[in-house]
Every structure is written in structure tokens, then in C-alpha cells.
Biopython code that builds the backbone (N, CA, C, O; Angstrom):
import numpy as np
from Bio.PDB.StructureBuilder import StructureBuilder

atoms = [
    (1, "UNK", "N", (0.849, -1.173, 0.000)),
    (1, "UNK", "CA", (0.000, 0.000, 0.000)),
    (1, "UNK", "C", (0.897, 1.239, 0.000)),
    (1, "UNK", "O", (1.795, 1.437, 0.819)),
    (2, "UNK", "N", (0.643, 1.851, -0.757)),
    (2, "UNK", "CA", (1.260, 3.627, -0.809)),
    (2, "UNK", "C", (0.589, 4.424, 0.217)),
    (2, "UNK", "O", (-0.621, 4.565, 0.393)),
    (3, "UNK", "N", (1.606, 4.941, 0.889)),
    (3, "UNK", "CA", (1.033, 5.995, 2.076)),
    (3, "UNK", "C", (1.180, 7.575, 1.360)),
    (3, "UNK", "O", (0.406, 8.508, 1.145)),
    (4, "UNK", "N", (2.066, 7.406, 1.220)),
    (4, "UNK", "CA", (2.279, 9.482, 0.438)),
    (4, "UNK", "C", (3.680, 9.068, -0.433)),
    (4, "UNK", "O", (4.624, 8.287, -0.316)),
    (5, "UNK", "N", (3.155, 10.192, -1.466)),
    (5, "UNK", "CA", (3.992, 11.033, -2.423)),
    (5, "UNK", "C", (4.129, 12.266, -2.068)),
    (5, "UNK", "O", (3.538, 13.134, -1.426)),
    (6, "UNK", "N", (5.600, 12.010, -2.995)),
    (6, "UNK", "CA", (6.322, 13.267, -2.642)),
    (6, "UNK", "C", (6.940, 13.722, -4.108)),
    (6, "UNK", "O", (7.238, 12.909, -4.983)),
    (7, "UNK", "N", (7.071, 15.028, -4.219)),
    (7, "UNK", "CA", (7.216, 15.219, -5.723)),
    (7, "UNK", "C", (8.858, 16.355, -5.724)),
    (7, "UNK", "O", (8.944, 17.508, -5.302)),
    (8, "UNK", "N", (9.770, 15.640, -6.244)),
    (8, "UNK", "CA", (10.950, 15.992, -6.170)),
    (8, "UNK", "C", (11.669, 16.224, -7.429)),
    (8, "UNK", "O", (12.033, 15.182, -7.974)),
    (9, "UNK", "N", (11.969, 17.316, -8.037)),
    (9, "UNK", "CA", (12.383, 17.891, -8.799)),
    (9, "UNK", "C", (11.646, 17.472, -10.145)),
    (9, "UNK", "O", (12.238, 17.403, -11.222)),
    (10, "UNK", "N", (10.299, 17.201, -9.974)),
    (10, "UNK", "CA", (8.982, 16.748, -11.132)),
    (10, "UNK", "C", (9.095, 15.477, -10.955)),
    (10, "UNK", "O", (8.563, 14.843, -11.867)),
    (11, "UNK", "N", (9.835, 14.499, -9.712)),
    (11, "UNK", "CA", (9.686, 13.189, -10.313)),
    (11, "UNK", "C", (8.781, 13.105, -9.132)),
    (11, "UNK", "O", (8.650, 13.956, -8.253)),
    (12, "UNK", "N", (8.100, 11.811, -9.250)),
    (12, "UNK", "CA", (6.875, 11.987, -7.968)),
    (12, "UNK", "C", (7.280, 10.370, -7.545)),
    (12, "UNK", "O", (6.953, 9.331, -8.117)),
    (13, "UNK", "N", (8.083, 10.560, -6.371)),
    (13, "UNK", "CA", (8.359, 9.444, -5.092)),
    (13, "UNK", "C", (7.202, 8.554, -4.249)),
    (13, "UNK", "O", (6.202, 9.202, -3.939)),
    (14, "UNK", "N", (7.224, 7.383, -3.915)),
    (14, "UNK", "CA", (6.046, 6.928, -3.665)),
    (14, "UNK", "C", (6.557, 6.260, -2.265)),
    (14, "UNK", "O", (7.770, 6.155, -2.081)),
    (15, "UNK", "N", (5.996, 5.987, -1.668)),
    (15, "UNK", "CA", (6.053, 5.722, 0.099)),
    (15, "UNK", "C", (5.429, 4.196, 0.477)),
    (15, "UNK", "O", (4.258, 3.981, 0.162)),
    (16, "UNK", "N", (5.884, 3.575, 0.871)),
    (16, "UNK", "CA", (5.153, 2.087, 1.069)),
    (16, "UNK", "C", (6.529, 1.335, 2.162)),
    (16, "UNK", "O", (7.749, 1.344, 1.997)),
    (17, "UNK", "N", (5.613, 0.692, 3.353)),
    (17, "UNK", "CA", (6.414, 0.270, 3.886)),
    (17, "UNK", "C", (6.576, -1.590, 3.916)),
    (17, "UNK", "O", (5.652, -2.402, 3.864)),
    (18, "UNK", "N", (7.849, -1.828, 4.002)),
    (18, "UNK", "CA", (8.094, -3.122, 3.610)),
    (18, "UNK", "C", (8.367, -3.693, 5.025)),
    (18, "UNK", "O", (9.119, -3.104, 5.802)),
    (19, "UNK", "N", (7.602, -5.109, 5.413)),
    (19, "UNK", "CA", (8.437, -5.897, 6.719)),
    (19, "UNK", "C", (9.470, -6.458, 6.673)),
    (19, "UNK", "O", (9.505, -7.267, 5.745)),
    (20, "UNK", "N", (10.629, -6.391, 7.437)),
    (20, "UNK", "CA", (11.987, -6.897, 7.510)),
    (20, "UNK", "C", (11.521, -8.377, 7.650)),
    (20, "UNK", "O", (10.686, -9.026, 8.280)),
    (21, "UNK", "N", (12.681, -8.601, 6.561)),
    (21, "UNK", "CA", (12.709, -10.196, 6.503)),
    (21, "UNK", "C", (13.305, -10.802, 7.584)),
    (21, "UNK", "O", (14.206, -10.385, 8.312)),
    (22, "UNK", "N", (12.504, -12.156, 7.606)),
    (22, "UNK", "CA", (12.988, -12.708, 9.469)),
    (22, "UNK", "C", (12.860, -11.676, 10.415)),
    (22, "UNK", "O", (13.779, -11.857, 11.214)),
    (23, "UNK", "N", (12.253, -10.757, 10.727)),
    (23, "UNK", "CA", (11.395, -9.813, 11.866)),
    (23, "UNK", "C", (10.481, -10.330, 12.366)),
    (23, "UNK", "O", (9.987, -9.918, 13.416)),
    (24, "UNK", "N", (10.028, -11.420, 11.674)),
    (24, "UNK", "CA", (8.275, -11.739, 12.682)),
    (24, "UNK", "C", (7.269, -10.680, 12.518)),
    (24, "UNK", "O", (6.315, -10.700, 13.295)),
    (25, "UNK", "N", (7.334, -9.784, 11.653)),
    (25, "UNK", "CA", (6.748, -8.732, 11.385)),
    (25, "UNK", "C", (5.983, -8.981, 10.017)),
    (25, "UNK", "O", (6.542, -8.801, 8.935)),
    (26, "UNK", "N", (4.854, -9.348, 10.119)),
    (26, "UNK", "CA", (3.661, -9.810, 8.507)),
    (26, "UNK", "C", (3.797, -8.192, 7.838)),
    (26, "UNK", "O", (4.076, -7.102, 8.337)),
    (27, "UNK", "N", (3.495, -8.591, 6.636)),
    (27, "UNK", "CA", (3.052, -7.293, 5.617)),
    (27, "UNK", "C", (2.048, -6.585, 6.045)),
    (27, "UNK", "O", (1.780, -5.399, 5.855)),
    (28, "UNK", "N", (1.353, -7.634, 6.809)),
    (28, "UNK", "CA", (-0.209, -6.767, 6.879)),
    (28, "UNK", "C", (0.172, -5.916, 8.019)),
    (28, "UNK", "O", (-0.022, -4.703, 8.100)),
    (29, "UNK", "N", (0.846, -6.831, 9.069)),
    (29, "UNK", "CA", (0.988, -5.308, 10.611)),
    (29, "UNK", "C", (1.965, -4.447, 9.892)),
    (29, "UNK", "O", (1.617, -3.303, 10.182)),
    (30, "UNK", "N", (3.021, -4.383, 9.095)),
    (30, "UNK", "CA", (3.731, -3.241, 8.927)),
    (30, "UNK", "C", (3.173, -2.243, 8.411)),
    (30, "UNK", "O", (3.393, -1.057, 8.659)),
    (31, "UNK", "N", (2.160, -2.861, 7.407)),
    (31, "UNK", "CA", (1.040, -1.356, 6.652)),
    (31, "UNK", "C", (0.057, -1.008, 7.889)),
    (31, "UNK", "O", (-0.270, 0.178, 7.941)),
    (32, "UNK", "N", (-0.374, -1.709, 8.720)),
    (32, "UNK", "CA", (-0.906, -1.214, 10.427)),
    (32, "UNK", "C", (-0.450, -0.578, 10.909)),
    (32, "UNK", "O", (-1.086, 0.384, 11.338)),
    (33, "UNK", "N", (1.015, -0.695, 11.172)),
    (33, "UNK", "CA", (1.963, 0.493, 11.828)),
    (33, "UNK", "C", (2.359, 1.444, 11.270)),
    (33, "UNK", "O", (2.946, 2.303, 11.928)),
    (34, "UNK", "N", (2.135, 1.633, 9.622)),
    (34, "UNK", "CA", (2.354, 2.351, 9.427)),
    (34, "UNK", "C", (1.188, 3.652, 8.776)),
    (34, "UNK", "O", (1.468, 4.752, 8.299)),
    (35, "UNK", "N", (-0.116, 3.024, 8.982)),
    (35, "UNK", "CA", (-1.674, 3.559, 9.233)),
    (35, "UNK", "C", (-1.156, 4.651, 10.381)),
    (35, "UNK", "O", (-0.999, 5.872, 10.360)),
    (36, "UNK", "N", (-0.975, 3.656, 11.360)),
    (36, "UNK", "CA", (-0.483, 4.450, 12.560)),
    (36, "UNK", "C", (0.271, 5.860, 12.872)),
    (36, "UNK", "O", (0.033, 6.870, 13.534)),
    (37, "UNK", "N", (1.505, 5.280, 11.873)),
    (37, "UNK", "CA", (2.458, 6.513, 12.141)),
    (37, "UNK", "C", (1.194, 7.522, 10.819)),
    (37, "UNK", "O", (0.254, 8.143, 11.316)),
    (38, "UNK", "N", (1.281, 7.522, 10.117)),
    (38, "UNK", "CA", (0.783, 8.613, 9.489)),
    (38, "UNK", "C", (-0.799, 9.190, 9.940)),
    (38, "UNK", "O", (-1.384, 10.209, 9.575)),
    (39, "UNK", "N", (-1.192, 8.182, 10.812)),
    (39, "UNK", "CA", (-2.410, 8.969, 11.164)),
    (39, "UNK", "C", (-2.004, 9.877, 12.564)),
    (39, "UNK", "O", (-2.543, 10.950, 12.834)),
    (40, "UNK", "N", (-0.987, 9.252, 13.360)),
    (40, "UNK", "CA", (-0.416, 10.592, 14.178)),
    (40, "UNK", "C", (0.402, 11.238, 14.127)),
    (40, "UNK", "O", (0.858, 11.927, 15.040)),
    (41, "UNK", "N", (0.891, 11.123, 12.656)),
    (41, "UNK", "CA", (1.681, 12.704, 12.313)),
    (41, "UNK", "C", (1.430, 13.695, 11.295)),
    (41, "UNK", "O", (2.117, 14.690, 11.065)),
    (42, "UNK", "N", (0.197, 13.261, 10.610)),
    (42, "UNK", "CA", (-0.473, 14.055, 9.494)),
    (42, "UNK", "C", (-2.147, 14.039, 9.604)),
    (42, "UNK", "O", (-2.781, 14.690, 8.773)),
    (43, "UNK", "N", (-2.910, 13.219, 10.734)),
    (43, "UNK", "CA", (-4.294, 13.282, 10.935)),
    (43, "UNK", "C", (-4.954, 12.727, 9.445)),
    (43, "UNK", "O", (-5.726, 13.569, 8.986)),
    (44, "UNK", "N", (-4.863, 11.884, 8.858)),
    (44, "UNK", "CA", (-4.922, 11.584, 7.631)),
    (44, "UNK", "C", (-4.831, 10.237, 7.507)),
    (44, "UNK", "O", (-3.958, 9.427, 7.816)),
    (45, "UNK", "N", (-6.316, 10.114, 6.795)),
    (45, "UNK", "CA", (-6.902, 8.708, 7.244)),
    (45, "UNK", "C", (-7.227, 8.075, 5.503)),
    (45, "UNK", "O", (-7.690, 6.935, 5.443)),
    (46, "UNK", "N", (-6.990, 8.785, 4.244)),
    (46, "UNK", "CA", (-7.055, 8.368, 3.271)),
    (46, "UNK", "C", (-5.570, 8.279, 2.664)),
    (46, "UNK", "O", (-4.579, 8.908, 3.035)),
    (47, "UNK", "N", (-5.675, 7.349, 1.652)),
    (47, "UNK", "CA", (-3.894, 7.344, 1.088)),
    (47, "UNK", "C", (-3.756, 7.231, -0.418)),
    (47, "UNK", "O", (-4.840, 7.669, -0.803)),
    (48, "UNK", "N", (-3.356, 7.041, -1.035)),
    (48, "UNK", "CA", (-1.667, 8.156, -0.797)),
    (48, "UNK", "C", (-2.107, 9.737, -0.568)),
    (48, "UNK", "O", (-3.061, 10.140, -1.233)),
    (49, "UNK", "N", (-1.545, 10.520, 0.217)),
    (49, "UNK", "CA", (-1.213, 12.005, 0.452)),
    (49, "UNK", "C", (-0.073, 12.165, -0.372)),
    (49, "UNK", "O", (0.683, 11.287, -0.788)),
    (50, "UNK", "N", (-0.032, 13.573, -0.590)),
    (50, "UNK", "CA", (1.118, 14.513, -0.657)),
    (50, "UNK", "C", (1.934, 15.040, 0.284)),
    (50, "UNK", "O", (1.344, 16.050, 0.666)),
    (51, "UNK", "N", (2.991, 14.934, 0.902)),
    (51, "UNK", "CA", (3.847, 15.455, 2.062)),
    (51, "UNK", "C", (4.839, 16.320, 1.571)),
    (51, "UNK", "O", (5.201, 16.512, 0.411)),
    (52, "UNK", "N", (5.292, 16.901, 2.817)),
    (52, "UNK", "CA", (6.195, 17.694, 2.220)),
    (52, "UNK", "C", (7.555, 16.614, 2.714)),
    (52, "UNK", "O", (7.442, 15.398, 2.862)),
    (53, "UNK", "N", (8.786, 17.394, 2.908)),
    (53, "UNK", "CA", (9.854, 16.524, 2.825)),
    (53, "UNK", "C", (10.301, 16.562, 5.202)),
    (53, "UNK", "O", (11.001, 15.913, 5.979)),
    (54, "UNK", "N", (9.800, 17.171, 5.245)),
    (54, "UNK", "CA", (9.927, 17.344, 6.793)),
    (54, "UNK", "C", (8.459, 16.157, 7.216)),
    (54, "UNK", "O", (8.525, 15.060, 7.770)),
    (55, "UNK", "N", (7.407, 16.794, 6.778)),
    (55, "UNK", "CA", (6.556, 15.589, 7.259)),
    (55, "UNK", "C", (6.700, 14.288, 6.774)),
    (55, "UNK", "O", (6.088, 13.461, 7.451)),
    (56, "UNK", "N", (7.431, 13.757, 5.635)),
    (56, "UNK", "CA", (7.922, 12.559, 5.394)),
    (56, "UNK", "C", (8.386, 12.120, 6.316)),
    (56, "UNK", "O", (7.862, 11.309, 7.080)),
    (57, "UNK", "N", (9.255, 12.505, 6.373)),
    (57, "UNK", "CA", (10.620, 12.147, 7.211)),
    (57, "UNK", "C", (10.236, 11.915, 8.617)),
    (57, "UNK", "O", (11.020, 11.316, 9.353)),
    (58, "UNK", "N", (8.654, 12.503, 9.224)),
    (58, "UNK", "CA", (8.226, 12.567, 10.611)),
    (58, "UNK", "C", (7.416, 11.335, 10.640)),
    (58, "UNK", "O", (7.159, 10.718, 11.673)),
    (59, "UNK", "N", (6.964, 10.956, 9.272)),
    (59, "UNK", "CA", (6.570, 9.694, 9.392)),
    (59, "UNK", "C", (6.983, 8.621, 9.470)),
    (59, "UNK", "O", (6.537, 7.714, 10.173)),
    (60, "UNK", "N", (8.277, 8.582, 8.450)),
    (60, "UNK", "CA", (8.939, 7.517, 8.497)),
    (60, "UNK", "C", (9.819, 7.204, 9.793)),
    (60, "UNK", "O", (10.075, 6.002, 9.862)),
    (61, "UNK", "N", (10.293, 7.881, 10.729)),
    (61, "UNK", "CA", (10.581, 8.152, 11.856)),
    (61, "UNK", "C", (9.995, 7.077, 12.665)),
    (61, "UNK", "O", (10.462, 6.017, 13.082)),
    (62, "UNK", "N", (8.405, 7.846, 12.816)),
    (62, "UNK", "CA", (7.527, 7.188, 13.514)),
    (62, "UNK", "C", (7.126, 5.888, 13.162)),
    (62, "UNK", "O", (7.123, 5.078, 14.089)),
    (63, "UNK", "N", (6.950, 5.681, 12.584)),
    (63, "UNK", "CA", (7.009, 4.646, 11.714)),
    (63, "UNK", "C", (8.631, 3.196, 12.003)),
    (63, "UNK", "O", (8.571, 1.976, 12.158)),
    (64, "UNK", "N", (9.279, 3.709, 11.975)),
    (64, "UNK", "CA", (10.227, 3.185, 12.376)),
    (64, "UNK", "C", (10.625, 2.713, 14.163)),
    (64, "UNK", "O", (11.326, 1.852, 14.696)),
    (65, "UNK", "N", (9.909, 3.601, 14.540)),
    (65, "UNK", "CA", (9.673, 3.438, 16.223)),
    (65, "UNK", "C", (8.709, 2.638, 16.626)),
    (65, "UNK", "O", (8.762, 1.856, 17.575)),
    (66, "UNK", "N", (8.062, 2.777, 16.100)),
    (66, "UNK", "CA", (6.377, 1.498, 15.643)),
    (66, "UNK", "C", (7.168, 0.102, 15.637)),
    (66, "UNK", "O", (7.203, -0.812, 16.461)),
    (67, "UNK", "N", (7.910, 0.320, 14.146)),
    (67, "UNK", "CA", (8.466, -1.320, 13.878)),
    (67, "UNK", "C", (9.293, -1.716, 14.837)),
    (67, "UNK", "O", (9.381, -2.903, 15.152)),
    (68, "UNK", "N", (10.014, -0.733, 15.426)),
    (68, "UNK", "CA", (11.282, -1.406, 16.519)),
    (68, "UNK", "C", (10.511, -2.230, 17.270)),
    (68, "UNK", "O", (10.737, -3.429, 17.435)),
    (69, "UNK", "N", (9.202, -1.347, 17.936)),
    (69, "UNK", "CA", (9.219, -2.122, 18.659)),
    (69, "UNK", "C", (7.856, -3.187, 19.102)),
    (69, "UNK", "O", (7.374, -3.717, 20.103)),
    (70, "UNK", "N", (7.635, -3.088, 17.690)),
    (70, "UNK", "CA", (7.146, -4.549, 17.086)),
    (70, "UNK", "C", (7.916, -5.619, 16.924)),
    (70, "UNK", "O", (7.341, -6.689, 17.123)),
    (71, "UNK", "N", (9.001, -5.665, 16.635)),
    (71, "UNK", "CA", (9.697, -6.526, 16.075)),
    (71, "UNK", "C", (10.229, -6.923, 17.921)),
    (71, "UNK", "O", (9.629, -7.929, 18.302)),
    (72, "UNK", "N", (10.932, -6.487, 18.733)),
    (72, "UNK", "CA", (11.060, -6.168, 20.086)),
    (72, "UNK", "C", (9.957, -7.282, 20.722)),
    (72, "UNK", "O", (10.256, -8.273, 21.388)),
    (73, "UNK", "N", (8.440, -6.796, 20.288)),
    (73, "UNK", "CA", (7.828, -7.327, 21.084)),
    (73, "UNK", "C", (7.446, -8.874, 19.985)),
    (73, "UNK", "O", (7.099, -9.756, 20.770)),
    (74, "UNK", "N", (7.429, -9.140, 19.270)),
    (74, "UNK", "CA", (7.287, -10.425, 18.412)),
    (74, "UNK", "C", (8.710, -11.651, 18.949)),
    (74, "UNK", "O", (8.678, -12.878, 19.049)),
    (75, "UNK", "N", (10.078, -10.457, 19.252)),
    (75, "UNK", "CA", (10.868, -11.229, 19.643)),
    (75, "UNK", "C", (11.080, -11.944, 21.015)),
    (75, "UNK", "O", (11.699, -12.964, 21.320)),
    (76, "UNK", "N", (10.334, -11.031, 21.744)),
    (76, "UNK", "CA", (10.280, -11.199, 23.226)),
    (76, "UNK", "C", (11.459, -10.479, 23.950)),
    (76, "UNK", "O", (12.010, -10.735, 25.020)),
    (77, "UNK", "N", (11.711, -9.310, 22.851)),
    (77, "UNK", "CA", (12.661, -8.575, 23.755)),
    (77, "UNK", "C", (13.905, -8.422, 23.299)),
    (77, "UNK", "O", (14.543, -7.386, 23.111)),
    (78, "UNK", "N", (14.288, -9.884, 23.090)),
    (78, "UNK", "CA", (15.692, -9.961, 22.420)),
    (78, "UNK", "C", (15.968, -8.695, 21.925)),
    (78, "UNK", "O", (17.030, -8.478, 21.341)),
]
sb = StructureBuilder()
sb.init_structure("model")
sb.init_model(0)
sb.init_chain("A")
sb.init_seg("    ")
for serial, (resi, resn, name, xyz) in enumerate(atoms, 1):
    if name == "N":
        sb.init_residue(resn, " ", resi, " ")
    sb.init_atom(name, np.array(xyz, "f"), 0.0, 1.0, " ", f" {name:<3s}", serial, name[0])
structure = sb.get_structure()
């Protein structure tokens, strides 16, 4: 699933998050977590958006803090 585009020097970038292989992390929860991050850093509940390059980056962030610690808790910590 595409979360946001971003349009960079006319080329238009596309956003989709992938689960780490051997994470214990399914396709389906990583596009969950990442529902997540973009619905609490842009309030934005339809997809793909347009972002700018700061709110990208606030998503993917979040987004990344999501997966840690998904993956964290799938592992039991390890």
C-alpha cells in the first residue's frame, strides 16, 4: 500500500512500507503500523497524500519506532 507522495524535482516518489525479513513482522501489521504513524503525524486517514519533505521524514521516523518495537515485542525482547 502507498502511504504518500512526494514530488521531487517533477519526479513523484512513492512511500510504502516493507516488513523486515525474518522480523516476525507480517506485511499486513507493517502497513498497520504504518496507518499508525501517518495517522499521528499528518491526521490523515485516506492514502496516498502529498507530504512535504519534513513531514515525510516525521513519518517515516515514527514509523520506524512502531516497527522497533514490534519486532522487540514479536521477539520477546531480544
Amino acid at each position: 500500500m502507498t502511504f504518500y507522495t512526494r514530488n521531487v524535482e517533477g519526479v513523484e516518489l512513492c512511500w510504502h512500507p516493507i516488513a523486515p525479513s525474518g522480523s516476525g513482522v507480517t506485511q499486513t501489521r507493517a502497513d498497520e503500523l504504518a496507518t499508525q504513524a501517518m495517522t499521528e503525524v499528518t491526521g490523515e486517514t485516506v492514502y496516498p497524500v502529498e507530504l512535504s519533505d519534513s513531514e515525510a521524514e516525521s513519518v517515516r521516523s515514527r514509523y520506524q519506532e512502531l516497527l522497533d518495537a514490534e519486532i522487540a515485542a514479536v521477539s520477546g525482547g531480544n
